[in-house]
BADOKOL-833803 format. One record per residue (C-alpha): residue number from 1; x negated, y negated, z negated. Coordinates in nm, 3 decimals. Last residue first. Layout:
N
 num       x       y       z
 NUM       X       Y       Z
...
***
This chain:
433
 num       x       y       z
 433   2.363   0.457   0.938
 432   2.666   0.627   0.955
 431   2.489   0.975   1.002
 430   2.713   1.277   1.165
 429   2.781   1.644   0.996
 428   3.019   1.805   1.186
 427   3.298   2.018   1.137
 426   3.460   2.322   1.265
 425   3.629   2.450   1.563
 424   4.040   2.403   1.606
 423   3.974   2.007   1.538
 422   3.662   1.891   1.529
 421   3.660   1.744   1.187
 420   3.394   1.434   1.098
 419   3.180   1.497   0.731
 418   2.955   1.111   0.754
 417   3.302   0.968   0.688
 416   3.275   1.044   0.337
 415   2.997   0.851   0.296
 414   3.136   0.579  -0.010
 413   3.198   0.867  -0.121
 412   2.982   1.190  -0.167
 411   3.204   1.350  -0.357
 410   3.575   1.295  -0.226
 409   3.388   1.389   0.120
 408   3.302   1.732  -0.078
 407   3.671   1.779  -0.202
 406   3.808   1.783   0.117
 405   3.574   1.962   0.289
 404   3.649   2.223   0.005
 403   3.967   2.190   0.046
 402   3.992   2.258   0.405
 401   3.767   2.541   0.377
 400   4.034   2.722   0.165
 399   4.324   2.614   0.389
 398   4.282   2.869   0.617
 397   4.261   3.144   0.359
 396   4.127   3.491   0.498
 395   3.793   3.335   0.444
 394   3.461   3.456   0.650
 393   3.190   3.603   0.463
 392   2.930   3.497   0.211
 391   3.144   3.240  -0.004
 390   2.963   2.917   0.110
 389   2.747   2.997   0.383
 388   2.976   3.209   0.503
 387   3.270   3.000   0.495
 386   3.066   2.728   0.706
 385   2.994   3.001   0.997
 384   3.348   3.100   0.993
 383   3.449   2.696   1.020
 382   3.247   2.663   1.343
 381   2.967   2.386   1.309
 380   2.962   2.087   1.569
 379   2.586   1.973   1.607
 378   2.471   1.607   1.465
 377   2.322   1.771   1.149
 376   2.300   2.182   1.160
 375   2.061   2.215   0.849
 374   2.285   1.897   0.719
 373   2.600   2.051   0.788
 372   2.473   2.404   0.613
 371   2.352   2.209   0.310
 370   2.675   2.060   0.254
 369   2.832   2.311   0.257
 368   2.638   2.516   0.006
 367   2.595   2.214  -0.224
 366   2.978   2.169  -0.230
 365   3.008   2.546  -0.345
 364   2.760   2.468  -0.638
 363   2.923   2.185  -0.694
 362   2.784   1.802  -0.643
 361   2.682   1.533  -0.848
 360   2.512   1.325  -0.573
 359   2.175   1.152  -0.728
 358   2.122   0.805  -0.543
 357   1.826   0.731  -0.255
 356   2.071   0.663   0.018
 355   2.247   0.982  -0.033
 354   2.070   1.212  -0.262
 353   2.166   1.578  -0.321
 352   1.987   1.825  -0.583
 351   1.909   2.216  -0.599
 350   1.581   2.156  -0.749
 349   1.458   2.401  -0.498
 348   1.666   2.335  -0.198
 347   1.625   1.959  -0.222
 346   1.865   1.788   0.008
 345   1.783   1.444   0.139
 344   2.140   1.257   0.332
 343   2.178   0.967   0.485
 342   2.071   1.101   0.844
 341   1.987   1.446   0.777
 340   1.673   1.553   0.541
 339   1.610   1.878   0.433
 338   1.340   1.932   0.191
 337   1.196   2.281   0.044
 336   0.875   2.258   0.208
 335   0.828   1.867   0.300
 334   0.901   1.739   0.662
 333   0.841   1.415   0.769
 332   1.079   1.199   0.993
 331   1.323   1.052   0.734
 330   0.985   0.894   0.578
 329   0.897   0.694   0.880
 328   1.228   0.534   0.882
 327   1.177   0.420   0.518
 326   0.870   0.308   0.612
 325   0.971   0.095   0.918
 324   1.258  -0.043   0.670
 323   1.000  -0.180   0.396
 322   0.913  -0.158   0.072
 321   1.095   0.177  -0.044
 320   1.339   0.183  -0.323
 319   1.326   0.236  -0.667
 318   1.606   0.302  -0.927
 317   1.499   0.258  -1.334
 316   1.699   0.377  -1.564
 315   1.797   0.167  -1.887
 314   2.157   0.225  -1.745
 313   2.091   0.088  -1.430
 312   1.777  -0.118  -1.347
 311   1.693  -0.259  -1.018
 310   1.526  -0.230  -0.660
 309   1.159  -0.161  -0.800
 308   0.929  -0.093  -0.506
 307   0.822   0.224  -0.336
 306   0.523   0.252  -0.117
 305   0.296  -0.038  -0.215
 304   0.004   0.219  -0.290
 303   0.006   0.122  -0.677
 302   0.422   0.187  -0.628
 301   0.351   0.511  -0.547
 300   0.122   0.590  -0.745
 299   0.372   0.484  -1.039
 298   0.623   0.709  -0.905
 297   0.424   1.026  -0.896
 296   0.315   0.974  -1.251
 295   0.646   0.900  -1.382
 294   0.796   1.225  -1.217
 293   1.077   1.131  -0.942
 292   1.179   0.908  -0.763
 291   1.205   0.741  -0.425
 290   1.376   1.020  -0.285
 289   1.118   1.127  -0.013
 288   0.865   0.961  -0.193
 287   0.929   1.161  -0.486
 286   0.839   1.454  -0.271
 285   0.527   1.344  -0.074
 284   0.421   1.263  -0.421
 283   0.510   1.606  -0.575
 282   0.287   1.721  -0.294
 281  -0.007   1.526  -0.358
 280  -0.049   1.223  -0.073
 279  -0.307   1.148   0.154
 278  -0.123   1.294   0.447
 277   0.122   1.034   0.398
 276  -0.070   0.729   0.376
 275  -0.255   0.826   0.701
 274   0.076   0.865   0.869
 273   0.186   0.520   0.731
 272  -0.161   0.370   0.899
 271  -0.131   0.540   1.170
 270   0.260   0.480   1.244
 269   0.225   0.089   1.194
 268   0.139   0.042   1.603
 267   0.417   0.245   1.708
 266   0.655   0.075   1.469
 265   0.588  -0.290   1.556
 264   0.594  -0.148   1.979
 263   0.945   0.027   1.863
 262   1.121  -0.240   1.628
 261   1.081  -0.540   1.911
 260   1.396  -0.417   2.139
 259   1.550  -0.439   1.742
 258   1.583  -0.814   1.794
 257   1.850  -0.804   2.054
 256   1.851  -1.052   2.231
 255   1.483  -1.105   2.201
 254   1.441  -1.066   2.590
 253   1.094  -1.078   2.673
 252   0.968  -1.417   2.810
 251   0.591  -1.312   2.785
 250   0.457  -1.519   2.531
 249   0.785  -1.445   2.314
 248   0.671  -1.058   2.349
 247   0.375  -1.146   2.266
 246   0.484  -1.323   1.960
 245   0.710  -1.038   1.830
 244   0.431  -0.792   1.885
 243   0.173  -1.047   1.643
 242   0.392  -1.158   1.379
 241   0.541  -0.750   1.338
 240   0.181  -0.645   1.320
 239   0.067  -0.920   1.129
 238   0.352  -0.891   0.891
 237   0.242  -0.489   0.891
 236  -0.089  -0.590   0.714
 235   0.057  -0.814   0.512
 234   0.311  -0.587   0.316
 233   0.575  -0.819   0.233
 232   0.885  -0.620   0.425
 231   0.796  -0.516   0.756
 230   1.184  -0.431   0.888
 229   1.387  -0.676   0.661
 228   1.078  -0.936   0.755
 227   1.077  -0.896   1.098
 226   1.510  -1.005   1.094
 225   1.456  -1.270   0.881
 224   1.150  -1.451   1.114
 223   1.372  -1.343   1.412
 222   1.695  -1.507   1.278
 221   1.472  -1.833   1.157
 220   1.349  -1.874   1.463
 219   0.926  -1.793   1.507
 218   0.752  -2.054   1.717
 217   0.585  -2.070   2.056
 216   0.285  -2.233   2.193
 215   0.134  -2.248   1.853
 214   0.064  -2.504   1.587
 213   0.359  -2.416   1.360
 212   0.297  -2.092   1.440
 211   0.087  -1.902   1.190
 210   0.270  -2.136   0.925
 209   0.658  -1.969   0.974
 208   0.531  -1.614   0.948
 207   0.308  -1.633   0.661
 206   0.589  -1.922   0.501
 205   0.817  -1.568   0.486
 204   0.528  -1.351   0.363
 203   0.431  -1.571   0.061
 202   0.804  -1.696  -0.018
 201   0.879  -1.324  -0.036
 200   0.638  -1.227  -0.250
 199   0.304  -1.066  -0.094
 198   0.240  -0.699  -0.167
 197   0.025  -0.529  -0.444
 196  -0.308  -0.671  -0.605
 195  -0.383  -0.500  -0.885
 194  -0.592  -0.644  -1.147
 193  -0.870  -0.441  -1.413
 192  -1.002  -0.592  -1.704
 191  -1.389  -0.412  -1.637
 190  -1.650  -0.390  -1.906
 189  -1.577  -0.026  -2.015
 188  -1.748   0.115  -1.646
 187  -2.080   0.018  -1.730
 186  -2.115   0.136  -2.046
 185  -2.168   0.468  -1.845
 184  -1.936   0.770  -1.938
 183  -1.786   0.730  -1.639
 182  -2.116   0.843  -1.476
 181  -2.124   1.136  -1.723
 180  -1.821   1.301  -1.548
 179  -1.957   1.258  -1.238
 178  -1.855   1.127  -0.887
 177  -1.665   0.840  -1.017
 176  -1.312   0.734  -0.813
 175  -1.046   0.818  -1.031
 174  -1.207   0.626  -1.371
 173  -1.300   0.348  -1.157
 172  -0.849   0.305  -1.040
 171  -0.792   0.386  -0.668
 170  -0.803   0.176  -0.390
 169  -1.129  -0.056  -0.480
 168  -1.265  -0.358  -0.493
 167  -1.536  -0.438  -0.810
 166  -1.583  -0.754  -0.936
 165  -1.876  -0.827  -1.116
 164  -1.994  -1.070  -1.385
 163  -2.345  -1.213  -1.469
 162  -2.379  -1.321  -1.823
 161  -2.777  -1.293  -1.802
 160  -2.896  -1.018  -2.043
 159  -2.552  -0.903  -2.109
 158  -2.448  -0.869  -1.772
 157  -2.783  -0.732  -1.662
 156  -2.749  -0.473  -1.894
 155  -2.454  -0.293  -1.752
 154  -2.599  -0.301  -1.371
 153  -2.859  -0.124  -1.568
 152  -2.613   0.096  -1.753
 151  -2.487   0.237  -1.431
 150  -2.851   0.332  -1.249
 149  -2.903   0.502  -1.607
 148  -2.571   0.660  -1.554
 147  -2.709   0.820  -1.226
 146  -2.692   0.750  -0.863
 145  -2.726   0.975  -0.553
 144  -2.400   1.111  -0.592
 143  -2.254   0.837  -0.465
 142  -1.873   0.819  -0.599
 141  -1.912   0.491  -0.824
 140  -2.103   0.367  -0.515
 139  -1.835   0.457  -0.215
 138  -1.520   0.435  -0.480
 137  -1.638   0.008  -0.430
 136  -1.529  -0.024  -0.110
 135  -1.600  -0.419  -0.138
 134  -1.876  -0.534  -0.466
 133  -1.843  -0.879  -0.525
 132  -2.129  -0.982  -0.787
 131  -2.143  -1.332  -0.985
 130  -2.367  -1.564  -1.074
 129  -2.374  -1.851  -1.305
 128  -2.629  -2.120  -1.223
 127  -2.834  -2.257  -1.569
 126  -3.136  -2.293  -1.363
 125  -3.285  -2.031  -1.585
 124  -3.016  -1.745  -1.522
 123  -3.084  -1.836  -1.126
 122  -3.459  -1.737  -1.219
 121  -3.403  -1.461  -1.446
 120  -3.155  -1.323  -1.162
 119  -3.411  -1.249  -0.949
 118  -3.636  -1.116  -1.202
 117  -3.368  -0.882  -1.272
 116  -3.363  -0.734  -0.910
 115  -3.730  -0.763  -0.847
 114  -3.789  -0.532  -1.182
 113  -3.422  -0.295  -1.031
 112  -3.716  -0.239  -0.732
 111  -3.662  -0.223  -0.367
 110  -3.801  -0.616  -0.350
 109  -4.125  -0.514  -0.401
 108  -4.276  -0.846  -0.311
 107  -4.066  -1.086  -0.430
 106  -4.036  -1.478  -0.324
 105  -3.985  -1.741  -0.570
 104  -3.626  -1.909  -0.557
 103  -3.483  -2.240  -0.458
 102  -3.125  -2.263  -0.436
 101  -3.040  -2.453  -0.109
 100  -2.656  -2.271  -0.128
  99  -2.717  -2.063   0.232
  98  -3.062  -1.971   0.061
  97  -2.875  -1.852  -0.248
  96  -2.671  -1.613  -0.092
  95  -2.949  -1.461   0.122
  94  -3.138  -1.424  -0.208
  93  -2.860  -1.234  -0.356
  92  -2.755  -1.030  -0.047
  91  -3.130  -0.898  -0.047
  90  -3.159  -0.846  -0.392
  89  -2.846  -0.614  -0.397
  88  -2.933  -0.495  -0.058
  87  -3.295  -0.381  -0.248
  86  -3.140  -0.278  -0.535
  85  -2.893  -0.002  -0.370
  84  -3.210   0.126  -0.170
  83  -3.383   0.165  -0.495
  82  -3.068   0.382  -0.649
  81  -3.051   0.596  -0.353
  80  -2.844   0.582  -0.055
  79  -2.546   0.763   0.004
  78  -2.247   0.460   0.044
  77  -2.535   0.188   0.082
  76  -2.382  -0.036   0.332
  75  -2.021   0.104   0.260
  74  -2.074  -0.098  -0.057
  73  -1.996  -0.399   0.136
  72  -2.195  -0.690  -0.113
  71  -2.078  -0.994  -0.169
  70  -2.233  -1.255  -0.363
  69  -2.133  -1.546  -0.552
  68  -2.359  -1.773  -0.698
  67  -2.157  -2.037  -0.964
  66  -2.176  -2.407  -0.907
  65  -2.098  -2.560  -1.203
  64  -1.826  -2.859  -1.157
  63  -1.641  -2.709  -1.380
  62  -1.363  -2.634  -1.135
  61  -1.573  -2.404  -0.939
  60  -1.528  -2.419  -0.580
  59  -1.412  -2.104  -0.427
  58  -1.536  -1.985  -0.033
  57  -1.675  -1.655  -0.211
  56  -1.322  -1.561  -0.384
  55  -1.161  -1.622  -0.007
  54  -1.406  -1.352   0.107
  53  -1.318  -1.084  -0.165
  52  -0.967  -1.159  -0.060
  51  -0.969  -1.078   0.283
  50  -1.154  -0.746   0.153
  49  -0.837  -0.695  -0.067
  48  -0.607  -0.714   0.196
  47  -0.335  -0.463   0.204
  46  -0.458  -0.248   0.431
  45  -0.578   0.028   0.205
  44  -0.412   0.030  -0.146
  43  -0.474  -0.201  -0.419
  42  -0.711  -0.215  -0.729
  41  -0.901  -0.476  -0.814
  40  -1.155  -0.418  -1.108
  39  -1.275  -0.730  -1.299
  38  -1.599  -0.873  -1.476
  37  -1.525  -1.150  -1.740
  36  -1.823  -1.376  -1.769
  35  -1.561  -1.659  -1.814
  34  -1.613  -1.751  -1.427
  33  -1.510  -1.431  -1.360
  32  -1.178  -1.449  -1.568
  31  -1.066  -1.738  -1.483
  30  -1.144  -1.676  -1.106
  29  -0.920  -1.380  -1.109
  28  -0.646  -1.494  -1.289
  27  -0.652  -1.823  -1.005
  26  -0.674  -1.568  -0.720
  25  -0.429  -1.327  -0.821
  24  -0.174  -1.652  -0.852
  23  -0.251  -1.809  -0.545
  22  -0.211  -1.478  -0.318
  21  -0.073  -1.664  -0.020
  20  -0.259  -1.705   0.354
  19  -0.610  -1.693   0.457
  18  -0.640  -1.829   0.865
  17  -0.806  -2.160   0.787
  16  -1.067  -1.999   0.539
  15  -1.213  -1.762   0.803
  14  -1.292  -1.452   0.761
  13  -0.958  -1.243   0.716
  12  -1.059  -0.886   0.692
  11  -0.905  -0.673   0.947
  10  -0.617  -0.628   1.237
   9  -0.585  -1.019   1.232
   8  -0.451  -1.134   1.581
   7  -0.192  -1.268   1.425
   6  -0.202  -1.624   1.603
   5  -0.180  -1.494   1.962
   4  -0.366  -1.756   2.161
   3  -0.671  -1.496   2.159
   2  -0.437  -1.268   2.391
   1  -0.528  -0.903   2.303
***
């Protein structure tokens, strides 16, 4: 990887220079911690909450109090036991204070909660706030190593010295505990809890446009519009899209035409989207397909930065997906019960039709045919064959089948020209994407 590449970043974001957007999350978030408020983020993998987590450390307190922040990577003590989880808390405190000149006594049983709170008696005594960044959170909350007594300590130590936490994670605490009785602990009824979803579109455009304004070569405005109707706002996959379009600037690639760029973005994006994917229920992999569904399904959905809101019609609510690479990605999975073809997602359970993610009111009959063009997409199907899977044998009428075809483009309009005749044969079943 060329280090001249500006979007190089596969993983957190360390230093300040290179931390783009998220203004607003950042401003709630600091309001609240520095009120003794502690806070649960939420978001999905890759889309930047450890980046975060680091910017939050770098934050100068308006106040002019200089609160202690510390961060601790719970993958660090994912399995360990409750004095192992003291001792890196102590440890990451003291370390934190020693890179702030905060003088502090020394401990000698430092794998103790006793260490731990007289710790914080001393920073609680020279009036300096501290607060508690805890990354991969689900990895303590799930270790089964820990009790609620463990819990209601880190509890108590917010009351007995206003510390607050903040706690990153993908799922919401009450999904990620190991035990029922954990999230029973006090602990976990302090938390106002913030998502942290995609960038807006001024965020991920001016990500584009500021990675190069001090680079070798610079982003037009057709390529900058064209990456982000493929990548969206997610910025994990602007970095991808930033980075391949770059190289391929870097080494005089043609650009001409932009889509030459959509297979090395895509390759690299598949993992991730595949990972998504197989991590899904179900009835999630399903309302993903037609970006609906149950209310439950849909909201996870959106939490993961899958589906988006597109509008409202009719009080009804119509999502789409977030970006074009995922949207692709999703017309090449297969889901029991689903066929997909081109435009076109046929359930054969619910007995439904979408086309381009809306509800086709269709006929039993025009369901049937339908559904045979589709199982048969791109391939020329003879008319017998398509009055069989309609009526169950072959029609004596010749214009029967011709009405129906008829009737079936009238219903799936503005598509009709998906349904092309091949004259003295059958029909076809082409996408006008």
């Amino acid at each position: 990887m060329s280090i001249d590449n500006p979007f190089y970043h596969r993983g957190a974001i360390r230093q300040a220079r290179y931390f783009h957007g998220r203004t607003a999350v950042t401003a709630q978030i600091l309001e609240l911690l520095y009120n003794g408020q502690s806070v649960s983020l939420i978001g999905p993998r890759r889309i930047g909450k450890s980046s975060l987590l680091l910017h939050l450390q770098r934050q100068p307190r308006p106040d002019g109090r200089t609160p202690l922040i510390m961060l601790l990577d719970c993958q660090e003590v994912g399995g360990s036991t409750a004095e192992n989880v003291y001792e890196s808390l102590l440890c990451s405190l003291r370390e934190t204070a020693v890179e702030a000149n905060i003088p502090l006594k020394e401990e000698d049983h430092i794998g103790t909660y006793r260490a731990l709170d007289r710790t914080l008696r001393q920073l609680y005594r020279q009036e300096i706030p501290v607060i508690i960044l805890l990354d991969e959170f689900e990895l303590l909350a799930g270790n089964p190593e820990l009790s609620p007594y463990f819990f209601a300590r880190l509890r108590g130590l917010t009351t007995k010295y206003g510390l607050a936490y903040l706690t990153a994670s993908q799922r919401p605490l009450f999904a990620i505990t190991a035990q029922e009785e954990i999230l029973s602990s006090p602990f976990f009824n302090i938390f106002v809890t913030v998502p942290l979803g995609l960038f807006t579109n001024d965020e991920a455009r001016t990500l584009l446009e500021k990675r190069t304004a001090d680079s070798a070569y610079h982003l037009s405005p057709a390529l900058t519009a064209h990456l982000l109707t493929l990548v969206g706002t997610h910025p994990f996959f602007l970095h991808i899209a930033g980075y391949h379009a770059y190289q391929a600037m870097a080494h005089g690639a043609d650009m001409e035409p932009f889509a030459n760029l959509n297979n090395a973005i895509e390759s690299e994006a598949d993992s991730h989207l595949h990972y998504l994917w197989q991590n899904l229920s179900v009835d999630e992999q399903h309302a993903l397909i037609i970006a609906g569904g149950d209310v439950d399904s849909v909201r996870h959905l959106q939490q993961q930065c899958l589906l988006i809101l597109a509008n409202v019609e009719k009080d009804r609510a119509r999502f789409t997906y977030s970006n074009r690479i995922l949207r692709d990605f999703i017309r090449r999975q297969e889901a029991d019960g689903i066929i997909q073809a081109g435009l076109f997602v046929i359930d054969e359970q619910r007995h439904q039709v979408w086309a381009e993610l809306r509800l086709l009111k269709l006929t039993n009959s025009q369901f049937d045919l339908l559904r045979c063009l589709c199982q048969r997409s791109g391939e020329v199907v003879h008319g017998d064959e398509l009055e069989t899977a309609v009526w169950g044998s072959p029609s004596s009428d010749p214009d029967r089948l011709k009405t129906l075809i008829k009737r079936l483009r009238h219903a799936i309009t503005p598509h009709q020209k998906c349904i092309v005749s091949e004259r003295g044969v059958g029909y076809t079943l082409r996408s006008n994407e």
